[in-house]
C-alpha positions in Angstrom: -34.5 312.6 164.4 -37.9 311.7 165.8 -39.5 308.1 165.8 -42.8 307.3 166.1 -44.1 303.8 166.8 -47.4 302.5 166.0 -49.9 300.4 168.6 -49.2 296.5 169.1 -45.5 298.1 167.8 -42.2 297.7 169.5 -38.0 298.6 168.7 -35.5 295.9 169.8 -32.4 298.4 170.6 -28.7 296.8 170.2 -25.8 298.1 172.1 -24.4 298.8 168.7 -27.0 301.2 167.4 -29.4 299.6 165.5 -33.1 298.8 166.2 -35.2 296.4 164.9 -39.1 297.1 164.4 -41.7 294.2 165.8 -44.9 293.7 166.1 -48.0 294.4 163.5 -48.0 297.9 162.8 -44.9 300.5 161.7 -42.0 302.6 163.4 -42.3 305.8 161.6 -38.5 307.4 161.1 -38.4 311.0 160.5 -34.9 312.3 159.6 -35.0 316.1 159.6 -30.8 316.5 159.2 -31.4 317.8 155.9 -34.4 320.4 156.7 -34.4 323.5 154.7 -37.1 325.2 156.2 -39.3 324.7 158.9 -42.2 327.1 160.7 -42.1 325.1 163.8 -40.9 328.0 166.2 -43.2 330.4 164.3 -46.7 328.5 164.8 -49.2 327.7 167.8 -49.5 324.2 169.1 -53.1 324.3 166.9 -52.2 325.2 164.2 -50.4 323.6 161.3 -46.4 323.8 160.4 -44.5 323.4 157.5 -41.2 320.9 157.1 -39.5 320.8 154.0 -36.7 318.0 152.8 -36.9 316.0 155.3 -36.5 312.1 155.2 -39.3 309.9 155.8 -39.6 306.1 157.0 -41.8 303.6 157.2 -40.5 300.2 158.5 -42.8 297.7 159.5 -42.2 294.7 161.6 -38.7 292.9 160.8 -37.0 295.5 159.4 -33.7 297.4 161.0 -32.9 300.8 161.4 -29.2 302.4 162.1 -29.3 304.9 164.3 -25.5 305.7 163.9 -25.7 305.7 160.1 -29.1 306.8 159.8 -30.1 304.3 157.6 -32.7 301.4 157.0 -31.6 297.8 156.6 -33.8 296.6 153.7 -33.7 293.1 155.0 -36.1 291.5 156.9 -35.5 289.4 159.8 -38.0 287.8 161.7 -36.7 285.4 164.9 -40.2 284.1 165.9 -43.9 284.5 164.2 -44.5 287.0 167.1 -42.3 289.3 165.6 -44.2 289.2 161.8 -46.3 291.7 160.3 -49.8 291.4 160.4 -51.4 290.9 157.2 -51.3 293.8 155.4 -49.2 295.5 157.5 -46.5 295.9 154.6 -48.9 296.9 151.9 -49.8 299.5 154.2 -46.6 301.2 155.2 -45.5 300.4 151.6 -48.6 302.8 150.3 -48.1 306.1 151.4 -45.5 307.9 148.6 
């Protein structure tokens, strides 16, 4: 599993497992447990690699991620209006298929 997390972006970790995204840009989950083929071990640094089935998400601020279960909480908690999206933040991670 690899995450990435986007500028002015930050992951609240809980003993128990779970993350929550803040900030005004996206954590970006990849889940590659159910890869079926992958040319990463075949291809230079420069050039490009292929992944296939692998699971892909995009969780902006206030939303939770399991990291035991590997799952996304699909509800959105904000403790403080430092910890909303900017605007537009959602409609952007929500875009991309």
């Amino acid at each position: 599993m690899g995450l990435g997390i986007d500028e002015d972006t930050a992951i609240e970790v809980t003993t128990s497992g779970r993350f929550t995204a803040l900030g005004s840009g996206c954590v970006t989950v990849l889940d590659g447990r159910s890869l079926t083929h992958s040319t990463v071990s075949d291809t230079w640094a420069d050039e490009p690699f292929a992944l296939t089935d692998v699971t892909l998400h995009l969780l902006p601020g206030g939303y939770s991620f399991d990291l035991i279960t590997r799952r996304p909480s699909l509800t959105i908690a904000f403790s403080s209006a430092e910890t909303q999206p900017a605007p537009g933040a959602r409609e952007f991670c929500s875009a991309i298929p």
